[in-house]
C-alpha positions in Angstrom: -18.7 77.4 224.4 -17.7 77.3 228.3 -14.3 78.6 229.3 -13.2 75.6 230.7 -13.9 73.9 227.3 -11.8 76.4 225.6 -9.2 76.5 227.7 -8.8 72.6 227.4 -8.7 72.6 223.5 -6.2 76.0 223.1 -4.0 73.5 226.3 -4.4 70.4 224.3 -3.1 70.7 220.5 -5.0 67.6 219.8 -3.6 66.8 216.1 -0.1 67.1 217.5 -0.3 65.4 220.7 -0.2 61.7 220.7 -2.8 60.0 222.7 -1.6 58.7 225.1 -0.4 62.6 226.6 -4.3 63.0 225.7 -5.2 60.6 228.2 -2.7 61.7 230.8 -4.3 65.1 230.6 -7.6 63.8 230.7 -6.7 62.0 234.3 -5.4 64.9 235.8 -7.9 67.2 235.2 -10.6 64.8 236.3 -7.8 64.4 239.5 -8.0 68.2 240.0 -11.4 68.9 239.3 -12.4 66.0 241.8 -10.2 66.1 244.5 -8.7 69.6 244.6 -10.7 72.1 243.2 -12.7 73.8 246.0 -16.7 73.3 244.9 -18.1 76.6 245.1 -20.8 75.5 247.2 -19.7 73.6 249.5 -16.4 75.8 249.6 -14.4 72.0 249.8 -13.5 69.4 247.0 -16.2 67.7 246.3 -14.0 64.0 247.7 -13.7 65.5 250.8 -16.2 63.2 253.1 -18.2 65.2 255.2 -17.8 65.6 259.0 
């Protein structure tokens, strides 16, 4: 199991959490890892456009 998977389920109590908080979470991780999370590559989000 990857960390970031097990991070996400020990975050997310998912049989107490209704789903809609599920979602929520779901959208701002995809909103982090997408647009502010540094790639390790390309040392930039990966949104960023390129120059």
């Amino acid at each position: 199991m990857k960390a970031r998977t097990r991070r996400f389920s020990n975050n997310l109590p998912v049989r107490k959490t209704p789903i809609l908080k599920i979602k929520l979470f779901i959208r701002l991780f995809t909103l982090w890892y997408n647009f502010i999370r540094p790639h390790q590559t390309l040392k930039r989000p990966p949104a960023t456009p390129v120059t």
